[in-house]
N, C-alpha and C positions, 0 to 999 in steps of 0.2 A: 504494500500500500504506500501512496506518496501522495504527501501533501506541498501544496504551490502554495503561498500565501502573498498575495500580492497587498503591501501596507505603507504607510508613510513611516512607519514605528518598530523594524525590524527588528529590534533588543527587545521590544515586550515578547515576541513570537521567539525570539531563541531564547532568551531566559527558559522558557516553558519545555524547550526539548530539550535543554540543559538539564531537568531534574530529575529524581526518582523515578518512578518504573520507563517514562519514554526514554528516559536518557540508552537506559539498559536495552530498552526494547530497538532503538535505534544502533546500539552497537552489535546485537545480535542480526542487525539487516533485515527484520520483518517489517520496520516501517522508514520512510527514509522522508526528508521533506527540504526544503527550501525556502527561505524567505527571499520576496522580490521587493527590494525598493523605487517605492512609484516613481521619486523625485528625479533616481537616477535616467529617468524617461522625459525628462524636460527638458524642451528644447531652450529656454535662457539661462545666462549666467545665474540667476536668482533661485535655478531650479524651482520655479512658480509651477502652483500643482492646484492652485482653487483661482476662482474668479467670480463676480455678481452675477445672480440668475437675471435671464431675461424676464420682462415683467416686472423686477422688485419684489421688493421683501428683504427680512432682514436676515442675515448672515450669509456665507459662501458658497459656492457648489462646486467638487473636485473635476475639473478639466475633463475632455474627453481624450484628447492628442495623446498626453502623456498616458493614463490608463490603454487606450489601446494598443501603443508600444508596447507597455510592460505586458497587456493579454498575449498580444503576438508573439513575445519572447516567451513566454510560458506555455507555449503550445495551444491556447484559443484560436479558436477558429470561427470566422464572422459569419454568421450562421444567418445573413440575407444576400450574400453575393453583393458587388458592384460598391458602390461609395455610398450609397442612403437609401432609405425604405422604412418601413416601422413594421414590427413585429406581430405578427398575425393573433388575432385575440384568439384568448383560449389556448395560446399555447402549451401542449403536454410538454415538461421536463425531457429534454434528453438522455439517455443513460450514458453520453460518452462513447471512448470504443477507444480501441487501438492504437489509433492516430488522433484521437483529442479525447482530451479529459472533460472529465465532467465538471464547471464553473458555476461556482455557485456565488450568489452577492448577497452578503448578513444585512438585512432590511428589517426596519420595525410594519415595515407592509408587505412583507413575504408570505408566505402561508407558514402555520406555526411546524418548527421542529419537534418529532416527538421518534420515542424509541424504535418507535415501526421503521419509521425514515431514517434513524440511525441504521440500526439492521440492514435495508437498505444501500445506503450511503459506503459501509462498511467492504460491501462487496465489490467495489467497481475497484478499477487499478490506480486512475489518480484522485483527486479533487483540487481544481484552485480556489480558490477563497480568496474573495474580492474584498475589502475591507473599507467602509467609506468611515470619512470623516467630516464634519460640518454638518451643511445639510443635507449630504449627500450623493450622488454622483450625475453626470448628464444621461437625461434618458437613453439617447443614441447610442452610450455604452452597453444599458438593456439590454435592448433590443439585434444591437449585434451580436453578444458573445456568451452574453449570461445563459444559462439552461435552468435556472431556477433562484428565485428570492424565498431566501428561509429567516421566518423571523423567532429569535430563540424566547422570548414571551411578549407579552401584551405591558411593554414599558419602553421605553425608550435610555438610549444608553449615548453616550457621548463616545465610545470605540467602537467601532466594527471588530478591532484585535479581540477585544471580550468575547464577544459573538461566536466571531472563529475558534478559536479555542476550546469553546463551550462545544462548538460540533466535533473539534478534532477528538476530547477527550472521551466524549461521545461514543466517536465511532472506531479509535484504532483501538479500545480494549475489545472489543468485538470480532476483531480480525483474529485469522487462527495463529493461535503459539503464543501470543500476548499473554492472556487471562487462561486459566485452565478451562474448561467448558461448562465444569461442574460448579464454581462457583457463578453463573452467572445464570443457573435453572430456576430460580429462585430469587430473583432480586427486583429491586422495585419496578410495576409495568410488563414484567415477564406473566403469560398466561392471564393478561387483566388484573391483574391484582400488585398491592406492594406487599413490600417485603416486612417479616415478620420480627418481633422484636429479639437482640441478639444479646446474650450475656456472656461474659467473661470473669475470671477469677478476680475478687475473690468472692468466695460461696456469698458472703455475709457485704455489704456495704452498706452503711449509713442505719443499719438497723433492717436495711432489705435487703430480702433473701432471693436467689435464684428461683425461680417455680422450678417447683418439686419434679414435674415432668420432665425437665431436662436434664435433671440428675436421677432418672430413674435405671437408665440404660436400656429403656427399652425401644424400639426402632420404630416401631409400628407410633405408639403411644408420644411419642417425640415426631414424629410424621404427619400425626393427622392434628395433633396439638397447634404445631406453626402452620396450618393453612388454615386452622379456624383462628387462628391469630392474623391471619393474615388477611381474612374475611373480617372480621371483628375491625381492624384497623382502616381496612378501603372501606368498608360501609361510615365509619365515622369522620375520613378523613376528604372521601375521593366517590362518593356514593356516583359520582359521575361513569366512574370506571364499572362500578357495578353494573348500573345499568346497559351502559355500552357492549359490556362480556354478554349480558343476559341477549339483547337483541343480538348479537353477533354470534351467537351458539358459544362462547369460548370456553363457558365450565363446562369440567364431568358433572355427574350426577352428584358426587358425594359434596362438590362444591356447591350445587345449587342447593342441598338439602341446607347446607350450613347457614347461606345467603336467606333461606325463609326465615330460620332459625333467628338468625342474628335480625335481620327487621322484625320478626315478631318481640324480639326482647326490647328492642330498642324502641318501639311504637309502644309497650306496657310503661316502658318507663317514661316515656312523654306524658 
């Protein structure tokens, strides 16, 4: 897997592969990445990289010249032919391929990022990550090179580098040889559901004790304990997810029995 990251702020983006497990994961070769610096695509001495939107209003908008230099040096490819056009509504996302990566631009008006799209995201060979700054970037960059706007929630953030990051770390524990398999059957959003509550030594803290269940040794009784923990906790935290699983066929039986269970406890004590 390889990540492109095209940014004005290349030290926030290698700080990040510089640490704990990427760093590692990056020296064993299963993930490998790049940072691209915008400004080095500007064509003045000032390396100018924003400019006033047409129209007005207040604050800047990042160039298109220079961002399409640094797509093209990253292997994007302008995805309307010829010098201008606008981008066909409804556009589906590309998957990429071979010969061009898949470009993504971190937007607070993308469609939202979620696991599914990480899963996803995780399997294709590259990603470049577009990174805006200000207000933004010029539509025409869009519309020529983008394959999809993902916006990581419903806030607005002053770095695109956040953004990015938020997908890379996303999606390269997901790639194989990263993460063992097993720890990731069970974790929050896997199967609709989150993940269940985890304890560690010691037995006793602050006067509270492990539940008795998980020091019982027993597999079964330790098994079905964390997914009705784990029903218990998405019906009170995420009942969105519940429902969602329920329309979307995603429990077995033994989940859905737990899902009446837990709403009927939770409707007695309203």
């Amino acid at each position: 897997m390889k990540y492109t990251v095209l940014t004005l702020f290349p030290e926030i983006i290698d700080a990040y592969f510089a640490s704990s497990i990427m760093a590692k994961t990056l020296k064993r070769g299963i993930v490998e990445y790049r940072s691209v610096n915008i400004r080095d695509f500007a064509a003045d001495r000032h390396k100018t990289c924003d400019d006033a939107p047409y129209g007005g209003g207040p604050g800047m908008l990042m160039l298109a010249e220079p961002l399409s230099r640094a797509l093209e040096a990253a292997g994007a490819r302008n995805t309307l032919g010829g010098e201008s056009g606008t981008a066909a509504e409804g556009r589906i996302p590309a998957e990429g391929g071979p010969d061009k990566p898949h470009v993504v631009y971190l937007s607070p008006s993308g469609r939202p990022f979620t696991q599914k799209r990480a899963e996803e995201l995780s399997g294709m060979g590259e990603l470049v990550l577009l990174c805006g700054r200000y207000e933004g970037i010029d539509q025409r960059i869009i519309d020529r090179y983008v394959d999809e706007e993902l916006s990581v929630g419903d806030y607005v953030l002053s770095s695109g580098e956040v953004a990015a990051l938020a997908v890379i770390d996303a999606t390269y524990r997901l790639v194989d040889r990263v993460i063992t398999p097993e720890s990731l059957d069970e974790e929050s959003f896997s199967g609709g559901l989150l993940e269940y509550p985890q304890y560690t030594r010691p037995e006793i803290f602050a006067t509270i004790k492990v539940p008795e269940t998980l020091l019982s040794g027993h597999h079964e009784n330790i098994r079905r304990w964390r997914l009705k923990e784990r029903v218990r906790k998405t019906l009170a935290v995420r009942p969105d997810l519940i429902d969602r699983g329920l329309e979307r066929g995603l429990f077995d039986a033994e989940t859905v029995i737990l899902i009446e269970e837990g709403k009927h406890e939770r409707d007695k004590g309203d």
